[in-house]
DRENDO-1510 file (C-alpha; in Angstrom, 1 decimal, always signed):
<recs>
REC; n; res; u; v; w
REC; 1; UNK; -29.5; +42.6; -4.8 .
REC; 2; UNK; -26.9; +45.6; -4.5 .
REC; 3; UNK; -28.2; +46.0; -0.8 .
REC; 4; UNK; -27.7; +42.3; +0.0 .
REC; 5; UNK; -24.1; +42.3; -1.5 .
REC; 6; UNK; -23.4; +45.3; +0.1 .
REC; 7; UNK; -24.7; +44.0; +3.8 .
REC; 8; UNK; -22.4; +40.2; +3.8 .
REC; 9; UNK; -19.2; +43.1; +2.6 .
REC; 10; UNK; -19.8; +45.2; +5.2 .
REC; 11; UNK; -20.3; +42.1; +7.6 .
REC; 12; UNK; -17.4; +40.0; +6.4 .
REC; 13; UNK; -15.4; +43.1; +6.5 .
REC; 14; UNK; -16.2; +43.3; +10.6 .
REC; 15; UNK; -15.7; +39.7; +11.5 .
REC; 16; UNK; -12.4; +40.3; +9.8 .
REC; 17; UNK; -11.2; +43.5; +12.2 .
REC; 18; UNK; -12.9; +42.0; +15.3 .
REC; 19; UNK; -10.9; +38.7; +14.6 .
REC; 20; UNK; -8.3; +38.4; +17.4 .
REC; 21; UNK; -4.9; +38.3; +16.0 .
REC; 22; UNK; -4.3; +35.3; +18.7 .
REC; 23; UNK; -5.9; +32.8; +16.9 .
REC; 24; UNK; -3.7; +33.4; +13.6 .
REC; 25; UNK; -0.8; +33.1; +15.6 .
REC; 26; UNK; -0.8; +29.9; +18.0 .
REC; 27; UNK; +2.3; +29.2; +19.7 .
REC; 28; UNK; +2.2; +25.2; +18.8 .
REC; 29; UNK; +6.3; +24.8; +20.7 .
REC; 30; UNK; +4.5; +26.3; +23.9 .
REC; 31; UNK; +1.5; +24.2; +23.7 .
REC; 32; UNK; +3.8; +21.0; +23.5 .
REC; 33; UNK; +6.2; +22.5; +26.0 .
REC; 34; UNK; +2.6; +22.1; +28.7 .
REC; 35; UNK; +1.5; +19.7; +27.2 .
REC; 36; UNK; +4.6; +17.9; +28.2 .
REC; 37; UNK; +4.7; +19.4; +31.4 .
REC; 38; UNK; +1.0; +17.9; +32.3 .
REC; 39; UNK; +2.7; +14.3; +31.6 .
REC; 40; UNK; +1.3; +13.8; +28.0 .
REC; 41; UNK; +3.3; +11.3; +25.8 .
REC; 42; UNK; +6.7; +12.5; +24.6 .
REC; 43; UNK; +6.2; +11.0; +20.9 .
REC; 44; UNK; +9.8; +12.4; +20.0 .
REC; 45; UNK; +11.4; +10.4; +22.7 .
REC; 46; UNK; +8.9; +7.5; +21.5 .
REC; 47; UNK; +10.2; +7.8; +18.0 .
REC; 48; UNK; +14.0; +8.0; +19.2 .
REC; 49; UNK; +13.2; +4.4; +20.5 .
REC; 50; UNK; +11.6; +2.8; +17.7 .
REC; 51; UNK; +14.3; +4.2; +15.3 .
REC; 52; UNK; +16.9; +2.3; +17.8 .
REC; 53; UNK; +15.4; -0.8; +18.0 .
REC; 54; UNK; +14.7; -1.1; +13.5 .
REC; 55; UNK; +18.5; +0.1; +13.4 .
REC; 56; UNK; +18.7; -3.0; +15.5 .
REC; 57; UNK; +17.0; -5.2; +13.8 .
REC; 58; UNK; +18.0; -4.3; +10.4 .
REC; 59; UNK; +21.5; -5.3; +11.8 .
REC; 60; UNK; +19.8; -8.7; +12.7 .
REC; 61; UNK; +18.3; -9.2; +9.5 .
REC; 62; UNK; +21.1; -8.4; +7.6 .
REC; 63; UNK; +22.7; -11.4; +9.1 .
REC; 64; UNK; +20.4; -14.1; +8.0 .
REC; 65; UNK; +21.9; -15.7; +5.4 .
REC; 66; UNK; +18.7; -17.4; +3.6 .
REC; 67; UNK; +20.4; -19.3; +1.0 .
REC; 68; UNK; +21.9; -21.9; +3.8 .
REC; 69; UNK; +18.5; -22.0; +6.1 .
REC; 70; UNK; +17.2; -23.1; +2.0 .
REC; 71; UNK; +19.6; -25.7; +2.2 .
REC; 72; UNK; +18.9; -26.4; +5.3 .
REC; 73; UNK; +15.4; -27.2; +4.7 .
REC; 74; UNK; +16.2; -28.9; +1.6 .
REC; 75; UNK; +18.4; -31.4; +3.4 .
REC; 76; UNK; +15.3; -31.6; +6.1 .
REC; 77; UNK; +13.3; -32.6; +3.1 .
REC; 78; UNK; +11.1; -29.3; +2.4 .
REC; 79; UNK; +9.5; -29.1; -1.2 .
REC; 80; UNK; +12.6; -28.3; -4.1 .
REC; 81; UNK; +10.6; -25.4; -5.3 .
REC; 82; UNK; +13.1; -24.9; -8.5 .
REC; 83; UNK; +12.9; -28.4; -8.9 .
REC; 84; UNK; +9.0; -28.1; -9.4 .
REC; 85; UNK; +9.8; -25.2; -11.2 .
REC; 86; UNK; +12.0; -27.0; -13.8 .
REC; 87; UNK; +9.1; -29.7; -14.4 .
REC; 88; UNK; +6.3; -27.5; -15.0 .
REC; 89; UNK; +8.2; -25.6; -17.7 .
REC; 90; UNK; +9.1; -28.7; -19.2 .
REC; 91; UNK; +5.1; -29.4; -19.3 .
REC; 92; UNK; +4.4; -26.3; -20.5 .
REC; 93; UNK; +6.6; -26.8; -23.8 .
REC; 94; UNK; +4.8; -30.2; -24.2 .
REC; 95; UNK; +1.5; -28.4; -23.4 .
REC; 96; UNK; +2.4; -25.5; -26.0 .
REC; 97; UNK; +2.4; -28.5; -28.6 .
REC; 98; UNK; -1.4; -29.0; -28.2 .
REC; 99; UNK; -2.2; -25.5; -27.3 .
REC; 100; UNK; -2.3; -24.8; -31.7 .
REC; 101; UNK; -5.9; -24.8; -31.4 .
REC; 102; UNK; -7.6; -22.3; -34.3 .
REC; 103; UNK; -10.2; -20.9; -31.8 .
REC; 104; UNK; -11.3; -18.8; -35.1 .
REC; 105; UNK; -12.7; -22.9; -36.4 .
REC; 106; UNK; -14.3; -23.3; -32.7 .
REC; 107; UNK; -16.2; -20.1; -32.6 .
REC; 108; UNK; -17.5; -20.5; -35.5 .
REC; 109; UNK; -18.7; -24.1; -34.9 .
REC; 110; UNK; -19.8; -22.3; -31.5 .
REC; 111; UNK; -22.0; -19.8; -33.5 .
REC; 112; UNK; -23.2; -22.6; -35.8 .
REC; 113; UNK; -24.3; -24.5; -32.7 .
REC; 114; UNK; -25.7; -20.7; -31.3 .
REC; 115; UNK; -27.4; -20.4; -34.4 .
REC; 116; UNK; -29.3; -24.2; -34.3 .
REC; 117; UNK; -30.0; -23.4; -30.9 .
REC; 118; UNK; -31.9; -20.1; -31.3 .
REC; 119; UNK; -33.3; -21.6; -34.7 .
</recs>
C-alpha cells in the first residue's frame, strides 16, 4: 500500500516538473491580437454598436407617452380596463356576502356522505 502511495507521489511529482511553464501562462491579449488579424469577429466593436443603438432606443422609448396612446384607444373604443376593474370589485363585495359559507358544516356532511358511501 506504502509502495503504491509512494509510486502516484513520485509520478505526480514528475508530471509536475516536466509541465511546461507555457501552458500556465497563455498570452490571451496576443491570441486576440491574431485572432483579429486572421479576420475573426471584433466582438468589442460589436458591442460598441449594440450599446449605441439601446442608448438610442432608450431615448425613443422614453418619449412615448402611454397615458395619451390609452386615451387614444379609449376614444377608438378599446376595452375601459379600470372600468371592468371597478365592476368586478363591486361583484366581489356582493359575492363576499354569499361567500359566509361554514365549510367546517359541509365537510362534515361530506364525511357523513363518505361514511354512507363506504358503509
Amino acid at each position: 500500500m506504502k509502495r503504491i502511495a509512494l509510486a502516484l507521489t513520485a509520478l505526480t511529482a514528475i508530471a509536475i516538473a516536466v509541465a511546461p511553464a507555457s501552458y500556465a501562462a497563455v498570452d490571451f491579449d496576443e491570441l486576440r491580437r491574431e485572432n483579429l488579424d486572421k479576420g475573426a469577429v471584433d466582438f468589442d466593436e460589436l458591442r460598441r454598436e449594440n450599446l449605441d443603438k439601446s442608448a438610442i432606443a432608450e431615448v425613443q422609448v422614453k418619449g412615448i407617452d402611454f397615458d395619451e396612446l390609452r386615451q387614444e384607444n379609449l376614444d377608438k373604443g378599446a376595452v375601459d380596463f379600470d372600468e371592468l376593474h371597478h365592476e368586478n370589485l363591486d361583484k366581489d363585495a356582493v359575492v363576499a356576502i354569499y361567500a359566509a359559507v361554514d365549510f367546517d358544516e359541509r365537510r362534515r356532511e361530506n364525511l357523513e356522505k363518505g361514511a354512507i358511501a363506504n358503509a
